[in-house]
NUGU-856049 format. One record per residue (C-alpha): residue number from 1; residue in three letters; y, z, x. Coordinates in steps of 0.001 Angstrom, whole numbers. Layout:
BEGIN
site lokol: NUM kepa: ALA Y: Y Z: Z X: X
...
//
This chain:
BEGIN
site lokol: 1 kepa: UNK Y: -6029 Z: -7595 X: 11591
site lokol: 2 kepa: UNK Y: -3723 Z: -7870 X: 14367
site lokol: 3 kepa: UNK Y: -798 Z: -9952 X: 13841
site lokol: 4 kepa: UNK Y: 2247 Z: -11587 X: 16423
site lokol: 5 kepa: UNK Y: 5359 Z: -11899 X: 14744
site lokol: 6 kepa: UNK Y: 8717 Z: -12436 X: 15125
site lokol: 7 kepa: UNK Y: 11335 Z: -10935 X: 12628
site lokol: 8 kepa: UNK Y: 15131 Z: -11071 X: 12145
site lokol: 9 kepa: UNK Y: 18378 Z: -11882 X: 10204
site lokol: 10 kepa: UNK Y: 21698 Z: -10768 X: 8701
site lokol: 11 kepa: UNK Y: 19834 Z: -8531 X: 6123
site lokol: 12 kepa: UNK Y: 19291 Z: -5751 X: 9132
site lokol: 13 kepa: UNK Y: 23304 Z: -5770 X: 10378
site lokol: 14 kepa: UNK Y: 23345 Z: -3821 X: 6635
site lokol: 15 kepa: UNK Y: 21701 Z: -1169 X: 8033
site lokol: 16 kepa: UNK Y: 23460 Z: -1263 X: 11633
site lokol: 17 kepa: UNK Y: 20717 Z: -3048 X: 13046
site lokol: 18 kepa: UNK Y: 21020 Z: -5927 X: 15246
site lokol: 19 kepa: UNK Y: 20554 Z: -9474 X: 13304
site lokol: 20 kepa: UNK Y: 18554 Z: -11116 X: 16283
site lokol: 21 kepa: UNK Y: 14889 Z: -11872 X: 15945
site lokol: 22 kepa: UNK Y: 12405 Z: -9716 X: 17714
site lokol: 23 kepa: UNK Y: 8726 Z: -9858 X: 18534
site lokol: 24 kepa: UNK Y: 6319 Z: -7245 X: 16959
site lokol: 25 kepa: UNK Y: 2686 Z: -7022 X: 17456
site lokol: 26 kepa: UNK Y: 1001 Z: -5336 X: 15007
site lokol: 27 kepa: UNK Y: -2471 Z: -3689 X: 14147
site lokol: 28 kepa: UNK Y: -3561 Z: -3579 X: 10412
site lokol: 29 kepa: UNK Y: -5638 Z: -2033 X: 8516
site lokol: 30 kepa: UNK Y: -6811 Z: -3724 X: 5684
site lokol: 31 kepa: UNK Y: -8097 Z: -770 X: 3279
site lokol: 32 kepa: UNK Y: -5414 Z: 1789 X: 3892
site lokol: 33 kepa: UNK Y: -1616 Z: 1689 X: 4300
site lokol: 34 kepa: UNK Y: -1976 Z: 1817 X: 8473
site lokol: 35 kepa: UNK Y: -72 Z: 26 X: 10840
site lokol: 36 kepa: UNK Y: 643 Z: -441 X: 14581
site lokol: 37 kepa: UNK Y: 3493 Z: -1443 X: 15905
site lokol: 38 kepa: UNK Y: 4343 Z: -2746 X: 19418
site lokol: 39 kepa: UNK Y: 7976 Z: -3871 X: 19277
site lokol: 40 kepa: UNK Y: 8708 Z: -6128 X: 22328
site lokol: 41 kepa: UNK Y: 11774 Z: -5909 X: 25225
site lokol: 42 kepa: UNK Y: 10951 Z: -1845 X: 25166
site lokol: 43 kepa: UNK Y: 11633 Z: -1174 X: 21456
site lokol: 44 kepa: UNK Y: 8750 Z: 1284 X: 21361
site lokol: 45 kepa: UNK Y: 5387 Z: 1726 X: 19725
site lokol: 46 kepa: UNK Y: 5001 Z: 2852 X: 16781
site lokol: 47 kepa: UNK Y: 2399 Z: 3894 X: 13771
site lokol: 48 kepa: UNK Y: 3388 Z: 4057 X: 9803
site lokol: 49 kepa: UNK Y: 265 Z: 5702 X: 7798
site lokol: 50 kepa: UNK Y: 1352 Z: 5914 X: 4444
site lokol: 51 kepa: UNK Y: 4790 Z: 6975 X: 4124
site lokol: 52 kepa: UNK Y: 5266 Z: 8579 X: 7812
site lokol: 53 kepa: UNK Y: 6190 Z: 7109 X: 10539
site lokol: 54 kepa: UNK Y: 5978 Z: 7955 X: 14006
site lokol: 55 kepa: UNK Y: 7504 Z: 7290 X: 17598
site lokol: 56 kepa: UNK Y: 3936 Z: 6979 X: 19576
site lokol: 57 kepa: UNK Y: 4341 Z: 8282 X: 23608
site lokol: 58 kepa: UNK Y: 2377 Z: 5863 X: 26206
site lokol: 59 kepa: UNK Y: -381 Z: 9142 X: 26108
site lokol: 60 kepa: UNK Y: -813 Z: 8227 X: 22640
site lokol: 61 kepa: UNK Y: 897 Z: 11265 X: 20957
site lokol: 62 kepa: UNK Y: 3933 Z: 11478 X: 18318
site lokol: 63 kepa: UNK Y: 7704 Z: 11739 X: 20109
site lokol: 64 kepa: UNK Y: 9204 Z: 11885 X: 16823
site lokol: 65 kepa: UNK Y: 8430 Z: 11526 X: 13010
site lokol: 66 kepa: UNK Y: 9528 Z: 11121 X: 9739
site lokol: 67 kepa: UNK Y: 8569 Z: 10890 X: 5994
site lokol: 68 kepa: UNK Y: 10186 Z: 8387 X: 4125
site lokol: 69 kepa: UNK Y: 10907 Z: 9869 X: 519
site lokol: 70 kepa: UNK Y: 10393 Z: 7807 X: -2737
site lokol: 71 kepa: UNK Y: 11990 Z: 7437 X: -5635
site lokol: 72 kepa: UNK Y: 9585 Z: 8312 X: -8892
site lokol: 73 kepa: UNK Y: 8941 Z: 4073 X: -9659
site lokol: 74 kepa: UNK Y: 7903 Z: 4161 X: -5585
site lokol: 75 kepa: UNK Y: 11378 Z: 2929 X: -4503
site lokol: 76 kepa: UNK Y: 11987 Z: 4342 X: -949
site lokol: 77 kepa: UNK Y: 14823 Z: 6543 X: -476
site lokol: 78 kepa: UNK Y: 16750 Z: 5453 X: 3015
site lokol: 79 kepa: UNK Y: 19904 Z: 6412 X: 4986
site lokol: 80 kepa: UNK Y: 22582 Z: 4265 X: 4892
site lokol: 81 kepa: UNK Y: 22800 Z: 3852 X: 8850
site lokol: 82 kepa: UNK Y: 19152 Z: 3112 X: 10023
site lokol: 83 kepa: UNK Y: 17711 Z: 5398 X: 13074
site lokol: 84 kepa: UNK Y: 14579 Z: 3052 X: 14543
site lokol: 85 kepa: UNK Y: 12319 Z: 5324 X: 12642
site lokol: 86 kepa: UNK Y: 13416 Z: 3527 X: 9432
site lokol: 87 kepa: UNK Y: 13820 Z: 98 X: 11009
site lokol: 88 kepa: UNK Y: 9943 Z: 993 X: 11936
site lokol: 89 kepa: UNK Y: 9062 Z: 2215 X: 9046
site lokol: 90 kepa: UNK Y: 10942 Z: -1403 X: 6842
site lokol: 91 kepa: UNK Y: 8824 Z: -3483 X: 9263
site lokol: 92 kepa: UNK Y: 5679 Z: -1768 X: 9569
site lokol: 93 kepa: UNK Y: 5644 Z: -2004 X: 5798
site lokol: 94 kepa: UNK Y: 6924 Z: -5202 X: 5297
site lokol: 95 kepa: UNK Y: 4331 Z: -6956 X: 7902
site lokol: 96 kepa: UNK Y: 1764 Z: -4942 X: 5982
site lokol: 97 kepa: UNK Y: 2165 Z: -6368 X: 2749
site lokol: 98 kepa: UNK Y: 3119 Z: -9817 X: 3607
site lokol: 99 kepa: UNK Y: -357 Z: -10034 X: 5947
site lokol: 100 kepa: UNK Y: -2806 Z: -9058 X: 3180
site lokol: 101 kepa: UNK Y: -1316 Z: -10602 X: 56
site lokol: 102 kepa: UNK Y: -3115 Z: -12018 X: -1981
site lokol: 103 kepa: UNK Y: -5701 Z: -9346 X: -898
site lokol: 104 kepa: UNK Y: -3822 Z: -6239 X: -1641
site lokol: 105 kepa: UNK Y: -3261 Z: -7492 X: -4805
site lokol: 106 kepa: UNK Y: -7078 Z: -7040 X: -5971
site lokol: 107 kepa: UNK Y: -6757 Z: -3417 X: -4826
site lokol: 108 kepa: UNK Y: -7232 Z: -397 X: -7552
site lokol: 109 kepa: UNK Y: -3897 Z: 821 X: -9096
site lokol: 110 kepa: UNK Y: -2436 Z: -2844 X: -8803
site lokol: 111 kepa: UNK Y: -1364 Z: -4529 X: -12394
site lokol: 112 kepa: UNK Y: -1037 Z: -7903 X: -13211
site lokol: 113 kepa: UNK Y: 311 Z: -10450 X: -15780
site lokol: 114 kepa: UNK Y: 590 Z: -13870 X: -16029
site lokol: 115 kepa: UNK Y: 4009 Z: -15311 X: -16598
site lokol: 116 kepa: UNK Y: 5122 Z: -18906 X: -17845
site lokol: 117 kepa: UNK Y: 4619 Z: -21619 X: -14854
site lokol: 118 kepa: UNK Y: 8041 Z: -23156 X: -13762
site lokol: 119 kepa: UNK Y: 9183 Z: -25714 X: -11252
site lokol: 120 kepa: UNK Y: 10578 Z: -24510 X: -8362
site lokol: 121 kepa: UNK Y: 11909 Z: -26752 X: -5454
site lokol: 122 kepa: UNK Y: 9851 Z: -29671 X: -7215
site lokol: 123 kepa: UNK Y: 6818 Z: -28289 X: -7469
site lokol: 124 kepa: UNK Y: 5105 Z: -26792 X: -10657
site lokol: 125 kepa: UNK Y: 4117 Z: -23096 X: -9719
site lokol: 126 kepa: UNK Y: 1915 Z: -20694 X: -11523
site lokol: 127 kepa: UNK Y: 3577 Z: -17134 X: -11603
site lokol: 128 kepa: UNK Y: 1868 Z: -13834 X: -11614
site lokol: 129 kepa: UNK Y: 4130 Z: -10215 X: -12113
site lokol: 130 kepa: UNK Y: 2872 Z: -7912 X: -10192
site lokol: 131 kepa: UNK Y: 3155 Z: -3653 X: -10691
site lokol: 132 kepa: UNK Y: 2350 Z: -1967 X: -7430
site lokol: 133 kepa: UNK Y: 1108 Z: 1558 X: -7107
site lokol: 134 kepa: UNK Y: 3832 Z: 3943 X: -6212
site lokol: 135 kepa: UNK Y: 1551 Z: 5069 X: -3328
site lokol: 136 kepa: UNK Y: 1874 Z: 1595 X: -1803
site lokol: 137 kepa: UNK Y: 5494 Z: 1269 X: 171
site lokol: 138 kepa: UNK Y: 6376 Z: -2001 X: -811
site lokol: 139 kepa: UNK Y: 10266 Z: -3425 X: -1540
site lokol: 140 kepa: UNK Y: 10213 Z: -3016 X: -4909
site lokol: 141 kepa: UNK Y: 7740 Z: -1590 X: -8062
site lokol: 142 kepa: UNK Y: 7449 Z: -4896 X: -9274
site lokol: 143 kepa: UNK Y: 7318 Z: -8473 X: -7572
site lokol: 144 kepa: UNK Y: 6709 Z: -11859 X: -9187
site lokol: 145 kepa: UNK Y: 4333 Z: -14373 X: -7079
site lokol: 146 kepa: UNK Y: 4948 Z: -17789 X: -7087
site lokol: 147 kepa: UNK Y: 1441 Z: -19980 X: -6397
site lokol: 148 kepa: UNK Y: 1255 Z: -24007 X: -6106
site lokol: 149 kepa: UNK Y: -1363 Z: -26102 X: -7324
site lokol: 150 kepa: UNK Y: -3526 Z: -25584 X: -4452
site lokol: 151 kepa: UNK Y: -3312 Z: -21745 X: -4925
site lokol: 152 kepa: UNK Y: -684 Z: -21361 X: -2594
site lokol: 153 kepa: UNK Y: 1460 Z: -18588 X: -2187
site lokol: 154 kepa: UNK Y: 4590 Z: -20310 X: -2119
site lokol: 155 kepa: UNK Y: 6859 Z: -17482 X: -2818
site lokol: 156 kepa: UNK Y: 7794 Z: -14773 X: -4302
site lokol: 157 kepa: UNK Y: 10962 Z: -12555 X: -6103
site lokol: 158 kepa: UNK Y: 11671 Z: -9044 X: -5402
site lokol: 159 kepa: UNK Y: 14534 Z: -6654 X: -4720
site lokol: 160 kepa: UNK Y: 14650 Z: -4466 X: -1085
site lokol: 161 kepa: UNK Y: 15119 Z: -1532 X: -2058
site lokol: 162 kepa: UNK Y: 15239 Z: -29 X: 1682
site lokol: 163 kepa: UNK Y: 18059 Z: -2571 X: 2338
site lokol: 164 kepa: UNK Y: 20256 Z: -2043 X: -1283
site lokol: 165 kepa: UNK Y: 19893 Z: -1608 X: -4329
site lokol: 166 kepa: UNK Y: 21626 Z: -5480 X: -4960
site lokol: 167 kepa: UNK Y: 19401 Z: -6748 X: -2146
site lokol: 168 kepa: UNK Y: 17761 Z: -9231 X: -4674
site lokol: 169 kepa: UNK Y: 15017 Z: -11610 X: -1772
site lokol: 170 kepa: UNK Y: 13921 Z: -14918 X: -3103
site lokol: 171 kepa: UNK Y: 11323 Z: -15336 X: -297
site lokol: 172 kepa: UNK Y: 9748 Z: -18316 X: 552
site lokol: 173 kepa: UNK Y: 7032 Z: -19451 X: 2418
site lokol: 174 kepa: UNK Y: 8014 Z: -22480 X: 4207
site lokol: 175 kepa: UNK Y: 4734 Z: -23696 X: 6787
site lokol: 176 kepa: UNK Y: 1259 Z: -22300 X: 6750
site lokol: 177 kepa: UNK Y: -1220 Z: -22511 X: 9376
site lokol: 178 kepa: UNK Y: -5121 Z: -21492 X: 10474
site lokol: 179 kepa: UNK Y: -5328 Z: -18401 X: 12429
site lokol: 180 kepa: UNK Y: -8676 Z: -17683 X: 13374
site lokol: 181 kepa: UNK Y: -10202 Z: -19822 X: 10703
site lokol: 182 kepa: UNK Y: -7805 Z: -17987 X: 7805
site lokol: 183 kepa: UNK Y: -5126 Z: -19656 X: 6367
site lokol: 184 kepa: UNK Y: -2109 Z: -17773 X: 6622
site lokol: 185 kepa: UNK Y: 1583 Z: -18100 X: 5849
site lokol: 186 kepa: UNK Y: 3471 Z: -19327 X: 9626
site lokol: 187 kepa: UNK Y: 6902 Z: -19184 X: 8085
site lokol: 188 kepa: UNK Y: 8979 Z: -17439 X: 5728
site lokol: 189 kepa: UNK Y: 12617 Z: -17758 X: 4757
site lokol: 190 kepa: UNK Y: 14376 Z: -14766 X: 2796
site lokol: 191 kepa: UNK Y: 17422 Z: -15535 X: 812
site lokol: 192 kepa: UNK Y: 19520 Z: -13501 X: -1176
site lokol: 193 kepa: UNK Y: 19453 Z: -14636 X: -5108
site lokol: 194 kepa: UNK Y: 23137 Z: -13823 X: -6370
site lokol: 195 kepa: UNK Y: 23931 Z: -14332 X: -9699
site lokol: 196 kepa: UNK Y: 21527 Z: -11812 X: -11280
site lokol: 197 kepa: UNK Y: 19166 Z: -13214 X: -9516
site lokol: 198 kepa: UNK Y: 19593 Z: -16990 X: -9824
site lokol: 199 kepa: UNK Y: 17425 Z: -18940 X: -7679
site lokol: 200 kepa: UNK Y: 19179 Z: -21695 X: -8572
site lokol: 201 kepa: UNK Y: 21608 Z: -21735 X: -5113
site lokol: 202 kepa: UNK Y: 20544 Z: -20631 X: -1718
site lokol: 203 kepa: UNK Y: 23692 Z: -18842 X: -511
site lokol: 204 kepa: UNK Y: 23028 Z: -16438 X: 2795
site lokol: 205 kepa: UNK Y: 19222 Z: -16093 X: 4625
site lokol: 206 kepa: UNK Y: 18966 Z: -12660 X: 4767
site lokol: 207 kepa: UNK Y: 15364 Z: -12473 X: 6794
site lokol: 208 kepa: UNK Y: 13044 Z: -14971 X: 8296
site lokol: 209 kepa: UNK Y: 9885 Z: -14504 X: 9991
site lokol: 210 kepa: UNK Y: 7506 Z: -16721 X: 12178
site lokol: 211 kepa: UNK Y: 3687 Z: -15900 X: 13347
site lokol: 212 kepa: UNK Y: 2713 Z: -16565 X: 16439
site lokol: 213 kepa: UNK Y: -719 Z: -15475 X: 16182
site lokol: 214 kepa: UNK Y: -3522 Z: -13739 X: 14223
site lokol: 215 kepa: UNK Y: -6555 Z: -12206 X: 15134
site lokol: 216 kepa: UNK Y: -9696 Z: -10619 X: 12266
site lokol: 217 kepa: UNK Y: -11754 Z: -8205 X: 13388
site lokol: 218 kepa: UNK Y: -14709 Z: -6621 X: 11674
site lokol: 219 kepa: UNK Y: -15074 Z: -2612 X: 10518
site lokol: 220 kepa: UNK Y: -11217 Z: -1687 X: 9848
site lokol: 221 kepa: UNK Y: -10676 Z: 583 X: 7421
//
C-alpha cells in the first residue's frame, strides 16, 4: 500500500521539531510492521521494520540506525529532543497504523471488547477497546475506536506515548474518500483531551493529517 500524505502540528515543536506540515510518501506492508518513507523538500528516505529505523543512502544502504526501546506494556521509550531518526521512526509508525486500521485490528495477538455506545459530536457511535500486541509500535497499549452507524471509523482515544506521557489525542476523522476503489480516511484532526481526558472541549490541535493519494498493490507481505 503506498500512501501520499501530509503531516504536521504543534504536537512535534514538543519534541524540537518544526510544527509545519510536510509531505511523506510511504510504502506499506500490510502483514508485517514495514514501512517506507520518502519525506519531501530533502528530508531523507527512510525504512522502520519493526522497532528499527534506518537513514536509507540513494544506493539503497543504511547511513544510520537506531532501535527504539519499549517499555514492558509496548510503550516506546524516546529522547526528550527528537534526532530525525525518532521523528522517522513516530511517523513511519503512525502512518502504519492509521493506513490499515480496521485491518490490523483482526491480526493475531490483538484483543478486543465492546464498550457502551455514546454520542459523540451528535452522532451515536459504537465503541470497541482495543489491546495491541507489545510487538506492534503503536501510541499507546490500549486505544478505544469510535465507529458510526455506517461502520465508520470516526475516531478514536489514545495517549502518545512517544510525544508525553500527558499527551492524551482525541483523534478524529473528519472527510473520507475512495482511493483506488477503498474507502479510506482523507482527513484527520488530533486534539489534545485535557481534563483527564475530557472530550468534552477541544482546546489545542496537536496533529492533523491529509491524503493525497493511495495506491493497493497485490503480493506485499
Amino acid at each position: 500500500l503506498r500512501i501520499d500524505v501530509s503531516i504536521g502540528g504543534p504536537a512535534l515543536a514538543l519534541k524540537g521539531r518544526s510544527p509545519r506540515a510536510q509531505r511523506v510518501v510511504a510504502d506499506l506492508a500490510p502483514r508485517a510492521v514495514r514501512a517506507d518513507l520518502d519525506l519531501a523538500e530533502g528530508g531523507g528516505r527512510f525504512r522502520l521494520v519493526g522497532r528499527t529505523v534506518e537513514r536509507i543512502a540513494g544506493a539503497g544502504h543504511a547511513q544510520e540506525s537506531r532501535t527504539i526501546p519499549r517499555h514492558d506494556d509496548g510503550r516506546p521509550r524516546v529522547r526528550l529532543a527528537w534526532h530525525r531518526l525518532d521523528v522517522a521512526f513516530f511517523l513511519g509508525y503512525a502512518i502504519w497504523n492509521y493506513a490499515l486500521t480496521p485491518w490490523l485490528l483482526t491480526r493475531d495477538g490483538f484483543e478486543a471488547e465492546a464498550l457502551e455506545p455514546a454520542n459523540l459530536r451528535g452522532r451515536r457511535c459504537e465503541r470497541v477497546r482495543v489491546r495491541f500486541p507489545t510487538e506492534v509500535p503503536t501510541h499507546s497499549p490500549v486505544q478505544d475506536f469510535w465507529f458510526v452507524e455506517d461502520v465508520r471509523l470516526s475516531s478514536l482515544d489514545y495517549t502518545a506515548h512517544a510525544l508525553a506521557s500527558w499527551a492524551r489525542g482525541a483523534h478524529e476523522v473528519d472527510e473520507y474518500a475512495t482511493f483506488d476503489g477503498v474507502l479510506f480516511p482523507s482527513r484527520r484532526r488530533v486534539w489534545l483531551r485535557p481534563f483527564g481526558g475530557s472530550r468534552a472541549v477541544r482546546v489545542l490541535p496537536a496533529v492533523a493529517g491529509t491524503v493525497h493519494d493511495v495506491v493497493l498493490t497485490r503480493g506485499g507481505e
